[in-house]
C-alpha positions as a Markdown table, in Angstrom:
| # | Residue | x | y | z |
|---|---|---|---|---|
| 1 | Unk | -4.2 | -126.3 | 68.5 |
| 2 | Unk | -2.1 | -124.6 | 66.1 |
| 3 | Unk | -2.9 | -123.0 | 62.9 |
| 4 | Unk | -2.0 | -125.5 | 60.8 |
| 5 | Unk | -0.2 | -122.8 | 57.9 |
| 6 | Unk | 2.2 | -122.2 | 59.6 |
| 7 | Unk | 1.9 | -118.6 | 61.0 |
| 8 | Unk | 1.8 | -120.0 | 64.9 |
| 9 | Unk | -1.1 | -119.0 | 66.0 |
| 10 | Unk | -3.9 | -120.7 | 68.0 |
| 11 | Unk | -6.5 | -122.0 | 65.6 |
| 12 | Unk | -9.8 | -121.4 | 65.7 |
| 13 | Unk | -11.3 | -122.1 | 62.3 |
| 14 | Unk | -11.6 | -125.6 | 61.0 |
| 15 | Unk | -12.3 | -126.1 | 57.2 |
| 16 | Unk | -13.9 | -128.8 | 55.2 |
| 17 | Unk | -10.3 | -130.0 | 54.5 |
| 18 | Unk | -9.9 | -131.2 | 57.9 |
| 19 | Unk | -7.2 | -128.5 | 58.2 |
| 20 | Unk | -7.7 | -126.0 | 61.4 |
| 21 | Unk | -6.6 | -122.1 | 60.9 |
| 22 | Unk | -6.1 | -118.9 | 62.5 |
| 23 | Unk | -8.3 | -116.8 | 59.9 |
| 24 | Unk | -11.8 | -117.5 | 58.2 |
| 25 | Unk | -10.0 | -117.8 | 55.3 |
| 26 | Unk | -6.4 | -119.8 | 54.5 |
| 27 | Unk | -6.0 | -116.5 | 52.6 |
| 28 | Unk | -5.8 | -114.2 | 55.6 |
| 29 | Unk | -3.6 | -116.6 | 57.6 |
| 30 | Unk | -0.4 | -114.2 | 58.1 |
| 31 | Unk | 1.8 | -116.8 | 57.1 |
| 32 | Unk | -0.1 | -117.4 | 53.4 |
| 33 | Unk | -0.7 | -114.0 | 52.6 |
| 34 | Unk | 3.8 | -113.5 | 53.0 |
| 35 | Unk | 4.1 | -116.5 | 50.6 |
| 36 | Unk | 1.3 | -115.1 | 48.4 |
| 37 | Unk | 3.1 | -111.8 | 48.3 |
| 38 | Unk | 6.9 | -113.8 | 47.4 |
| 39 | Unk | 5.3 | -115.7 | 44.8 |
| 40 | Unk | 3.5 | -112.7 | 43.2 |
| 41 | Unk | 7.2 | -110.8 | 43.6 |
| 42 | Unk | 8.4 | -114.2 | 42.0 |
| 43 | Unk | 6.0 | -113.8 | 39.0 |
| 44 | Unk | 6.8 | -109.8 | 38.4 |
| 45 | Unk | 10.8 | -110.4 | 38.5 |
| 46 | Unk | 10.0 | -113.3 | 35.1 |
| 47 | Unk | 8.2 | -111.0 | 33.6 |
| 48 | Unk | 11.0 | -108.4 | 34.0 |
| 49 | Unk | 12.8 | -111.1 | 32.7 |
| 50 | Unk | 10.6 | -111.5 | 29.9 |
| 51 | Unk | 10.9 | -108.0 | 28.7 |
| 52 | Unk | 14.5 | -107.7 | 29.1 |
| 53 | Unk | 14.8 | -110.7 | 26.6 |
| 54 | Unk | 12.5 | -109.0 | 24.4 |
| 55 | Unk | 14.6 | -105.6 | 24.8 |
| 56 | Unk | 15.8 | -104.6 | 21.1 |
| 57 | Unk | 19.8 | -104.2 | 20.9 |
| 58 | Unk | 22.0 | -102.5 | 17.9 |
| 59 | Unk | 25.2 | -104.4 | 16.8 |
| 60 | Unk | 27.9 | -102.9 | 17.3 |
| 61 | Unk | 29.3 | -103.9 | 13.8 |
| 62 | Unk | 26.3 | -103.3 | 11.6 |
| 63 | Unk | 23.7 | -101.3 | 13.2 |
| 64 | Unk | 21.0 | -103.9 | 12.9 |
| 65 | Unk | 18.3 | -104.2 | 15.7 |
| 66 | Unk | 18.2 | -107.3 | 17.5 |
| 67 | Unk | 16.5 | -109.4 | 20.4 |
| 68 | Unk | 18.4 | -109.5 | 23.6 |
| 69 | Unk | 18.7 | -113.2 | 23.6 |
| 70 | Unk | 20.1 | -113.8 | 20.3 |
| 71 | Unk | 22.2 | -110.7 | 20.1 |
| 72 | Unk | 25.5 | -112.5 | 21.1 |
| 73 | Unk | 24.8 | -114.9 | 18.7 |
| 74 | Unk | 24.7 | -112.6 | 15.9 |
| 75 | Unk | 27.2 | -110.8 | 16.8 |
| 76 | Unk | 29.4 | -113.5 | 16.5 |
| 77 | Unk | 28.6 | -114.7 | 13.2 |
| 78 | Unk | 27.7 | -110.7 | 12.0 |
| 79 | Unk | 29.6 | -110.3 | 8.3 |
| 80 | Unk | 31.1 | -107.0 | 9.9 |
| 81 | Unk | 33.0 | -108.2 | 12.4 |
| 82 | Unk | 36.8 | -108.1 | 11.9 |
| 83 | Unk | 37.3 | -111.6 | 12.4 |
| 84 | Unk | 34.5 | -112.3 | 9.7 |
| 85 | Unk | 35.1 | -109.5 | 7.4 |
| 86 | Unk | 35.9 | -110.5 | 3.9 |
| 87 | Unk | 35.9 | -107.6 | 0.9 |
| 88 | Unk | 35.0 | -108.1 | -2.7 |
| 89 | Unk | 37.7 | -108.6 | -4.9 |
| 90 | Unk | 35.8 | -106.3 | -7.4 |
| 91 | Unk | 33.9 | -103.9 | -5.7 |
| 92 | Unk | 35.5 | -104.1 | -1.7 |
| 93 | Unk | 32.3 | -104.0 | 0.0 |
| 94 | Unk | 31.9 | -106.3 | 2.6 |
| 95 | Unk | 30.6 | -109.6 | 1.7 |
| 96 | Unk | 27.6 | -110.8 | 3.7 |
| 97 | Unk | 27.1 | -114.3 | 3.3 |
| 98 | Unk | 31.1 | -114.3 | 4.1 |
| 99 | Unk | 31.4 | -118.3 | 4.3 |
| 100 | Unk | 30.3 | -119.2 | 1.0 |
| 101 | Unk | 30.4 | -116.2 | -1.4 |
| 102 | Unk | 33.7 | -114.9 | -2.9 |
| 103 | Unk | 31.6 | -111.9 | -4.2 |
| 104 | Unk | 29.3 | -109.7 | -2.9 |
| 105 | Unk | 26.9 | -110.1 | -5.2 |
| 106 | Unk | 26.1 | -111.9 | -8.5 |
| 107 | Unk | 27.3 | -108.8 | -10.6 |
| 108 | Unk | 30.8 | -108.5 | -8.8 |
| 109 | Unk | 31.1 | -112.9 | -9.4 |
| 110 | Unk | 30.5 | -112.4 | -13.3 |
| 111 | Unk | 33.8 | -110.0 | -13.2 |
| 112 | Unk | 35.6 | -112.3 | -11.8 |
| 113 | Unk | 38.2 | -113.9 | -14.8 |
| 114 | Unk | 37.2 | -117.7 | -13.9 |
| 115 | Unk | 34.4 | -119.6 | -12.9 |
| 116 | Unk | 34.5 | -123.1 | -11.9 |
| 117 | Unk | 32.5 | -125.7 | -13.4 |
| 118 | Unk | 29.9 | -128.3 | -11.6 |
| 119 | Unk | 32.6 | -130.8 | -12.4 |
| 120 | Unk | 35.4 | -129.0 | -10.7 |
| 121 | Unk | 37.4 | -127.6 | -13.8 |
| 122 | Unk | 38.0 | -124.2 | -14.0 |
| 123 | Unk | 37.7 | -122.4 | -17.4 |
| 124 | Unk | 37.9 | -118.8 | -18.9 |
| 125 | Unk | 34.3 | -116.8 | -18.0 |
| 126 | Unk | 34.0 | -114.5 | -21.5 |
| 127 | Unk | 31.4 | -112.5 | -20.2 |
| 128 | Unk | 33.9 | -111.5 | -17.1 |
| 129 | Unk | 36.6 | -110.8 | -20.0 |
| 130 | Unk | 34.6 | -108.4 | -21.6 |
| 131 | Unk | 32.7 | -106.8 | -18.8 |
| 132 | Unk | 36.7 | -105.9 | -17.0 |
| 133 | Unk | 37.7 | -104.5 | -20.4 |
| 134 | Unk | 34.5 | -102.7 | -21.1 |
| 135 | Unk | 32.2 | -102.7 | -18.5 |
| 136 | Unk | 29.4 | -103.7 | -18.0 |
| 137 | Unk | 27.1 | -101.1 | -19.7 |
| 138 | Unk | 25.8 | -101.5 | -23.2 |
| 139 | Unk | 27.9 | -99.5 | -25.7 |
| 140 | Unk | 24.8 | -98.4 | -27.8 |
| 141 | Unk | 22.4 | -97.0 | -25.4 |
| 142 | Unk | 24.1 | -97.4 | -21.9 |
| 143 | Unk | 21.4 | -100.0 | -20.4 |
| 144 | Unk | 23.4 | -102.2 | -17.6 |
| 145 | Unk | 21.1 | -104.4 | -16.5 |
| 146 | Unk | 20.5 | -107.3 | -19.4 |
| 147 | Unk | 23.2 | -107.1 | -21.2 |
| 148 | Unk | 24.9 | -109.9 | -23.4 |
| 149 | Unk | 29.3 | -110.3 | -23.9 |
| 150 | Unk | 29.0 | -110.2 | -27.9 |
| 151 | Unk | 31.4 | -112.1 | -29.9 |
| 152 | Unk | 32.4 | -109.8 | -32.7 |
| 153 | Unk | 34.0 | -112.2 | -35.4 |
| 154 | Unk | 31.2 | -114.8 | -34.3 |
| 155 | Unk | 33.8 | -117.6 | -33.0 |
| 156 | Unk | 32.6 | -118.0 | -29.6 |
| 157 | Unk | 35.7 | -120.0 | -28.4 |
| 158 | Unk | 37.6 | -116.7 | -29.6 |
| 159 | Unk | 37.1 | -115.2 | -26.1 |
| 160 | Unk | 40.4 | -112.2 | -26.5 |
| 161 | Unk | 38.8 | -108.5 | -25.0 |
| 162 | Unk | 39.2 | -107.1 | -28.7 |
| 163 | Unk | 36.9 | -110.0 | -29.9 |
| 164 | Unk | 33.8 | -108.8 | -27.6 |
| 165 | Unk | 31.7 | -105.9 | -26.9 |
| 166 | Unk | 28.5 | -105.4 | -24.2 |
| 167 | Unk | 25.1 | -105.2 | -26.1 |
| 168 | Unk | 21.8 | -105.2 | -24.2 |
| 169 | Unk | 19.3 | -107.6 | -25.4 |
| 170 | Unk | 17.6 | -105.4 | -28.2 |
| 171 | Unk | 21.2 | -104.0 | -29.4 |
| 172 | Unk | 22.5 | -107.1 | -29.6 |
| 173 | Unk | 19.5 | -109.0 | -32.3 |
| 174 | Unk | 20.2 | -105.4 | -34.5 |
| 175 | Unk | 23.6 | -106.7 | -34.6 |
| 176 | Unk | 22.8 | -110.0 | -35.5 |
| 177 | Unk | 19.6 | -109.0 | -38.1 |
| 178 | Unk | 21.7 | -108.9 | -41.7 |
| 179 | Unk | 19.3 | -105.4 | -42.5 |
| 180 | Unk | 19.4 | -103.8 | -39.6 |
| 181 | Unk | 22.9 | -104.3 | -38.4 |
| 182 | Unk | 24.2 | -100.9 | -40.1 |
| 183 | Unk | 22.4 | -99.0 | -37.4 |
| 184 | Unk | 25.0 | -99.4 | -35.1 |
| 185 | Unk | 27.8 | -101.1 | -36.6 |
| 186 | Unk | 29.1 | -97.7 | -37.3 |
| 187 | Unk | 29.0 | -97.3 | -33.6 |
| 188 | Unk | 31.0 | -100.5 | -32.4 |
| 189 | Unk | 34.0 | -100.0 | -35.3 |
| 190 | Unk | 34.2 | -96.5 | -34.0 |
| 191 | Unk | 34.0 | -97.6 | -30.4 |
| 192 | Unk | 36.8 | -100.6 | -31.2 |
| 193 | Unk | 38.9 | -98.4 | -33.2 |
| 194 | Unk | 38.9 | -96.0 | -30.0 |
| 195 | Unk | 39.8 | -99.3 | -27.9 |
| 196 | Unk | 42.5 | -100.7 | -29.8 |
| 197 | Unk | 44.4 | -97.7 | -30.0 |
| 198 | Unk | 44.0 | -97.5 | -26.7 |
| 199 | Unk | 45.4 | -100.8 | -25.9 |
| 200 | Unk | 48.6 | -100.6 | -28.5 |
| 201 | Unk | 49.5 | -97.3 | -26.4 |
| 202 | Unk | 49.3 | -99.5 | -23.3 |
| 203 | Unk | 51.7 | -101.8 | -24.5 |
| 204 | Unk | 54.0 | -99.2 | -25.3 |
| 205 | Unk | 54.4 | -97.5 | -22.2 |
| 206 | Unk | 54.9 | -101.0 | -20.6 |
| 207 | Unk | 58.1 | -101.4 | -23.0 |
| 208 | Unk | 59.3 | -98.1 | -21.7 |
């Protein structure tokens, strides 16, 4: 009788099984201890596989670190990639979030001249109007992270870059506090009187 793995050779073993075999043990059987060694090849080359997947690769376009699997992926959607890249209209840095964004950030969006409303309208941003004209700095002390587009004659539909000045947040109640408003009113009519001259010598050299 033969052995009944498969290896060809007379059997001489029978196991509880019913099943006759060359060896003791099914183990020893020529025949199982190839496929043994094939399946245990089989398991190293997926976890070969494994790692490889796992294997950090740069983007070409960015320089960010990712997995091997979803590296194509992201390099097709990365903001850097010419067919993606978009620029700021303020700033011309690359936008990230390229699809939805016409800025690259919220700052570089409020210096944009319009917004558009939830409704669809588009109307005049004052805060962008002053912050192109002036910047976005405070004119007292220079702070440019809160800061507030003041109107100067107090009409708030009067949105004309002579009519509004940056103030941070604590510049902008001295303006507005009737006692202490001297403190740097001085300061503002100096600054406008700097600005206005500066725009009527604009228009001139645009006549000529």
């Amino acid at each position: 009788m033969k052995c009944h793995y498969g290896c060809g050779g007379i059997a001489k073993y029978k196991f509880k099984n019913g099943k006759w075999c060359c060896s003791k043990s099914p183990n020893q059987c020529p025949e199982m201890k190839k496929k043994n060694s094939l399946s245990l090849l089989g398991h190293r080359d997926r976890n070969k596989d494994h790692k490889e997947n796992r294997k950090i690769v740069v983007c070409e376009y960015c320089g960010k670190g990712i997995a091997n699997t979803g590296i194509k992926s992201h390099k097709e959607y990365c903001y850097l990639n010419p067919k993606n890249k978009r620029l700021c209209p303020i700033c011309e840095a690359p936008i990230k979030k390229f699809k939805t964004n016409k800025t690259c950030s919220s700052r570089c969006g409020s210096l944009l001249g319009n917004i558009t409303s939830s409704n669809g309208d588009t109307k005049t941003n004052y805060r962008a109007i002053c912050f192109h004209a002036h910047g976005r700095a405070c004119l007292i002390c220079g702070e440019d992270l809160f800061v507030i587009a003041h109107h100067i004659d107090g009409n708030r539909t009067n949105n004309i870059s002579e009519n509004l000045i940056p103030l941070c947040h604590t510049h902008h109640l001295y303006i507005h506090h009737h006692e202490y408003n001297y403190i740097i009113k001085e300061c503002i009519d100096e600054y406008m009187f700097k600005f206005l001259g500066s725009q009527i010598c604009a228009g001139i050299d645009d006549d000529y």
